[in-house]
N, C-alpha and C positions, 0 to 999 in steps of 0.2 A: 669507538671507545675513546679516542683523542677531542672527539671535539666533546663526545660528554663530560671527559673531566677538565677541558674548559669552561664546560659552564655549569660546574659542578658548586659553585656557588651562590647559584638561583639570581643574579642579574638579568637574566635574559639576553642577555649578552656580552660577547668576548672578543677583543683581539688578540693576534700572532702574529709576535713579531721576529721576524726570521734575516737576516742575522741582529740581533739585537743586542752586540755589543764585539766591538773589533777594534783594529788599527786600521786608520787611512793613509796611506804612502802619500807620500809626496806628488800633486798630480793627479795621482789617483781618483774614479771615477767609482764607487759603489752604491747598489741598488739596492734598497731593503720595498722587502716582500711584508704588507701587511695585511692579512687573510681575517676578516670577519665572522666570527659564528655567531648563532644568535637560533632562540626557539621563544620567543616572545613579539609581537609585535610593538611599536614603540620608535618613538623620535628617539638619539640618541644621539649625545656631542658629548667630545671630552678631549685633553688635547696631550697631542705625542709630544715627549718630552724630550729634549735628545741635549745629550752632555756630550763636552769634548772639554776635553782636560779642566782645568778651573775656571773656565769661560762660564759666563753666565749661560743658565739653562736656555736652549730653544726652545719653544712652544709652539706645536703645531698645531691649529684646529683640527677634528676630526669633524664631521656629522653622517648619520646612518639613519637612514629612516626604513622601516619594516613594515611592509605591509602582509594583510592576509589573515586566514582563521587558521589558529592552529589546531583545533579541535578536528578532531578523522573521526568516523565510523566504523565501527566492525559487527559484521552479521555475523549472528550468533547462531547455532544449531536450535530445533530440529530442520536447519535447512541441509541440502544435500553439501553443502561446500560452506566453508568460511572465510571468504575476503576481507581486505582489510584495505583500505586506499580511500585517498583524500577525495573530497568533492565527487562521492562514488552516487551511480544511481541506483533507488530501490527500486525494484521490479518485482510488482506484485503476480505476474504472469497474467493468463488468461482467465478469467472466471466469469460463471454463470449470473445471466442475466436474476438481479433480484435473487441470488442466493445469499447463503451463510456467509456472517464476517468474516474477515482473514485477520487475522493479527499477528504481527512481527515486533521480536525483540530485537533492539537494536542496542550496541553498547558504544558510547562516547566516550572515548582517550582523549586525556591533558596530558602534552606530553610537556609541557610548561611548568616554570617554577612557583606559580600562584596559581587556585582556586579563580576560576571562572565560573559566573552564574548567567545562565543558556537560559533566554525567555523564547521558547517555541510557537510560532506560527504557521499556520498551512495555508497558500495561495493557490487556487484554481485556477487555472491558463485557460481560458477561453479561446476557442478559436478565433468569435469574430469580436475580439476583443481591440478597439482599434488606440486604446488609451494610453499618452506616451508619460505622463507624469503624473505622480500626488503630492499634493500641499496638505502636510501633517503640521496641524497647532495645536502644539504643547502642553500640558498645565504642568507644572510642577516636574519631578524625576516620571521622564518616560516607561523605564522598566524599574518601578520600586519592586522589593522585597515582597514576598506573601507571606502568608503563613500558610498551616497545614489545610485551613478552609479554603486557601485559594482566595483571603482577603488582604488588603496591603495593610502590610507591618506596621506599627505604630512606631516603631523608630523610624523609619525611612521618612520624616520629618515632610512630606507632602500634602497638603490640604486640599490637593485635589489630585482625581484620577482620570477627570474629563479627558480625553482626547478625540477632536474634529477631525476626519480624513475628505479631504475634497478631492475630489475626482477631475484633472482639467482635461477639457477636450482638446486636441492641439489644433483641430480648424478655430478655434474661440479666440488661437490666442495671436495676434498681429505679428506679422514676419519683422526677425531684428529688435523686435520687445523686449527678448526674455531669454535669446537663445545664446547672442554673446555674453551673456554672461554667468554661461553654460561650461563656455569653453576652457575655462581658466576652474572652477570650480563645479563638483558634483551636489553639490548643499550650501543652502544659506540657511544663514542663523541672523535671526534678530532676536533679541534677549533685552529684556528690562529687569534689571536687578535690584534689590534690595540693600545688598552685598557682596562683595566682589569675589566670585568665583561662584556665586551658585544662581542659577536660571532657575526664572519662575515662567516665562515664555518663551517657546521656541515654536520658531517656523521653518518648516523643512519642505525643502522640493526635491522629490526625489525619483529616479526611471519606475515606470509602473509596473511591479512584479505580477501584478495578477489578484483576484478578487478574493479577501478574505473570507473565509467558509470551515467550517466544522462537518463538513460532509462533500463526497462520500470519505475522505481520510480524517483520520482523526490523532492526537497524539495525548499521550500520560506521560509521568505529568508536565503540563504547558513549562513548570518554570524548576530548573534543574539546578545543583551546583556540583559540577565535573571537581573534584580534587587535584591541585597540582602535582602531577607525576601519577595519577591515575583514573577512575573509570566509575564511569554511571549507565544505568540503564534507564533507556526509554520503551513504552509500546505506541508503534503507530499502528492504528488500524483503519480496513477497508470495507464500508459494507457496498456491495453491489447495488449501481440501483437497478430498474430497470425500464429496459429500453424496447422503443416503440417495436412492432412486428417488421413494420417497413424496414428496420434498419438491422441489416447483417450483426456489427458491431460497433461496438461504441470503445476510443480510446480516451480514454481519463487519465490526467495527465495533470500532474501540482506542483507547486515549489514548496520547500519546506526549508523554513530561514530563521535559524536562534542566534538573536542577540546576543552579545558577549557585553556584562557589565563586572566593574571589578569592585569589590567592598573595602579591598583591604586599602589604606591610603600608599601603602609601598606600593603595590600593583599600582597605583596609580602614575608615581612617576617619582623620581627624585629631584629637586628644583636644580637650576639649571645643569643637570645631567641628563636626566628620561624624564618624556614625557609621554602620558599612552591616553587616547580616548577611548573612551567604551558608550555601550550603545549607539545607537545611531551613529556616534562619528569611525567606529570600528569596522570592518568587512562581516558583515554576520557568517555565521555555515549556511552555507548554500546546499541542500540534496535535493535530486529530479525524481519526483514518485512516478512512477509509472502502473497502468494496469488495461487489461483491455476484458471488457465486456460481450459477449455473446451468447446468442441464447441456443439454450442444452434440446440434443439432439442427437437421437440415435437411431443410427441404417437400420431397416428391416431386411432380413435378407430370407425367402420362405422357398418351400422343397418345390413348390409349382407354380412357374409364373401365372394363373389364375387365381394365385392366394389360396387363401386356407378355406377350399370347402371339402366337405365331408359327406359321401354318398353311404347310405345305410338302408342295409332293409328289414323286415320285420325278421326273415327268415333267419338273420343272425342270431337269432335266440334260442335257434333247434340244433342242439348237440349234434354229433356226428353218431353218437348211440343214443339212441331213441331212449331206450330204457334208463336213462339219467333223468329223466322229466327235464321242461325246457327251466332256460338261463334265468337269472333276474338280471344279469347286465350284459352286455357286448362294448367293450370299447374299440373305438377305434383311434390311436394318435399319430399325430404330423411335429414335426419340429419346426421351430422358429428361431431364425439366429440372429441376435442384437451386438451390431457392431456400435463402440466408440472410436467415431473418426473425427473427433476436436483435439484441443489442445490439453482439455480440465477435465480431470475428472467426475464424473455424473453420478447422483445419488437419486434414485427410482426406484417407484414399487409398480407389481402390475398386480392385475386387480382384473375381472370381468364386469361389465358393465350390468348387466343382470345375474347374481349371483345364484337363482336358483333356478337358472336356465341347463339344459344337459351339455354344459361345458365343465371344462375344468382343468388347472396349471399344476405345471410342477416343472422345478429348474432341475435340469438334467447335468448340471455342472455346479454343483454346490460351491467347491473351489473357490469362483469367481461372485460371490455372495459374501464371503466371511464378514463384513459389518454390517451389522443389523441395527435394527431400532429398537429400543425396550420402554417407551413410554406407555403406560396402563392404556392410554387411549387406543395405540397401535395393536398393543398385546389383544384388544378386542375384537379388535377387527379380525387378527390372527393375519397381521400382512407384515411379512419382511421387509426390510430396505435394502437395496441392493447399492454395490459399487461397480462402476465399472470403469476404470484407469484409461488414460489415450492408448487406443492401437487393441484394447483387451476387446473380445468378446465373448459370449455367453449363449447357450443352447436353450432353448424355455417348449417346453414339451405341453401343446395343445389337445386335449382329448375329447369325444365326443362318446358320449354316453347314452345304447342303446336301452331301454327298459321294457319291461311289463307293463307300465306306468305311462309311457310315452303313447303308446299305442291307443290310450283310451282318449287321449286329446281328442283326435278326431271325430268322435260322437258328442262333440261339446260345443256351443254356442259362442259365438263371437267372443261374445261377451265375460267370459267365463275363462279366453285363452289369455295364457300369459303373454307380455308385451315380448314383439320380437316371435310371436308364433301365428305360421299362419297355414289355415287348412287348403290346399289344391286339390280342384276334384275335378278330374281327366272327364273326358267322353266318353271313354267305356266306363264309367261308373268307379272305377277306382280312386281312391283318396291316397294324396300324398302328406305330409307333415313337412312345412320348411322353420325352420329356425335358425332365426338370425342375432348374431349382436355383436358387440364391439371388445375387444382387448385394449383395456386402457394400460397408457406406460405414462404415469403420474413421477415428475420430476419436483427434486427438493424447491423449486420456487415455482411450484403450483400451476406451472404449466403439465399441460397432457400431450398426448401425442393418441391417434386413436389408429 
């Protein structure tokens, strides 16, 4: 609360000066304490004045320079928790190879006395990325204004929006070239001006953050204005890609960096008091995305280590009292348990591979089903979509269906049996019926499992 109502007069910054007004004894040795606050980035000089009796005033130089973004993040609900902390990382968790987008709301606090406008980029970290610098040439204001189309403002007085990014290799470039005078500054600027104070070229060297890309992160909208003393929202989003079979997972991995540019000429500085640069010469925000890819995957776990097969005979079709006339069906069923043992939740339907073969499903645990799919395509088919959460599993009850019907395959010709059916005929003259097929488990990015 104290140092807010020092700098309760939108400066961006304040001194405190402690004791700031006494008697000095004779001899006397006293130490004054001067304490800096400040929530603005920004050069700053201005000078301590110090009186003693009618003596002409002291002038003390001051200078304070501020570095950093003061721009924070805070995650927003439906996540399980909300953090709030500077230079924080987004962690998109694990998710399915080639499935459904993710999208995160994310809200940006100013906790500053000016409006700041955030021009948003996404960098892809490459692993075998071995690139130590880029040479950015300029044309005109680097982050002009948009409008709502996402085109540059016609007041932001720039006739061009070209911008060149060169990529330098560091083997290209001769030891002692380029590197002292590295050391003393992070950027060079060569500028040809018109008029004095405003650049029509700029050439910037700058550490190589990573390859700019719109995929797989993506963010709305690219170019923000945070209010000073309060908050905007962004969405970044994720779409999975996917990734080869060879490869367990994949970690994906960006930087996401908004420029801070300031409109108002006060933001900008007071002459010989503050002086503040923005864009390029400013600290952007820096956040580390994170996400990891792998592909979906669930335990079978079945009642008999020889799998699901099913012995039937004809005779299961004669009651126990004769006088009932015989069955038209006998079932016989086995259960089947699908574990999830990832990190992401899995969205699957299962389905029989020949559906008018004498099988047939039913989830013996409904429970763990409650989201479904309702699209007219699906409702055709007449197939659920299942969920199944890290650590949940689920019961799926296989049946085998004896008939009247089944029995006359056998008097039937090759040609004539359905796929997946096949007649065995013993050496005593007896015929068997085998029938076989697959249980497919169809995951939301169109992988199967069979």
């Amino acid at each position: 609360e104290f140092a807010a109502a020092l700098l309760s007069q939108g400066k961006g910054a304040a001194f405190h000066i402690q004791p700031s007004t006494g008697t000095l004894e004779a001899f006397q040795q006293l130490t004054i304490e001067i304490a800096a606050y400040n929530n603005m980035w920004g050069e700053y000089q201005d000078n301590l004045v110090c009186k003693v009796g009618h003596l002409q005033p002291k002038l003390i130089p001051m200078q304070m320079t501020v570095k950093g973004c003061p721009i924070f993040l805070q995650l927003i609900p439906p996540w399980p928790f909300t953090c709030t902390r500077r230079n924080a990382a987004l962690r998109f968790g694990t998710q399915v190879s080639g499935g459904f987008p993710v999208l995160r709301r994310v809200q940006l606090n100013n906790p500053t006395p000016f409006d700041i406008r955030l021009d948003l980029e996404v960098y892809n970290q490459e692993p075998d990325d071995e690139k130590l610098l880029d040479l950015l040439v300029l044309f005109g204001d680097p982050f002009p204004p948009l409008d709502m189309a996402g085109k540059e403002a016609a007041s932001s007085g720039s006739s061009s929006e070209s911008k060149v990014v060169l990529k330098l290799d560091p083997a290209a470039i001769p030891c002692g070239s380029i590197y002292p005078a590295l050391e003393s500054t992070d950027e060079m600027e060569i500028s040809s001006q018109e008029s004095a104070g405003e650049k029509n070229i700029s050439v910037l060297l700058r550490p190589h953050e990573g390859v700019p890309a719109d995929s797989p992160y993506s963010i709305a909208p690219r170019q923000i204005v945070v209010p000073g003393g309060g908050s905007s929202d962004v969405y970044i989003s994720f779409t999975p890609l996917v990734i080869p079979d060879t490869e367990a997972e994949l970690c994906c991995e960006a930087l996401l960096l908004g420029f801070m540019s300031l409109d108002s000429k006060l933001a900008r500085g007071v002459p010989s008091k503050v002086r503040r640069g923005h864009g390029y010469e400013a600290a952007p925000l820096r956040v580390h995305v994170e996400a990891v890819l792998r592909h979906p995957l669930l335990e079978v776990e079945m009642d008999h280590g020889r799998g699901m097969v099913f012995y039937s005979v004809a005779s299961d079709l004669l009651p126990a009292k004769p006088f009932f006339g015989v069955l038209t069906d006998a079932v016989i069923t086995q259960s089947l348990k699908l574990m999830n043992c990832t990190k992401v939740r899995l969205y699957f339907k299962l389905f029989l591979s020949t559906p008018s073969m004498p099988f047939s499903l039913s989830n013996s645990d409904p429970k763990k089903s409650t989201e479904t799919s309702h699209s007219k395509k699906e409702e055709r088919k007449q197939q659920l979509q299942h969920v199944l959460y890290p650590q949940q599993n689920m019961l799926v009850q296989v049946s085998f269906h004896t008939s009247l019907e089944l029995l006359r395959y056998q008097h039937l010709p090759e040609t004539q049996l359905l796929p997946g059916c096949q007649v065995l005929q013993l050496e005593s003259g007896e015929r068997k019926l085998k029938f076989h097929q697959n249980l497919v488990i169809e995951h939301s990015n169109c992988t199967t499992q069979v």
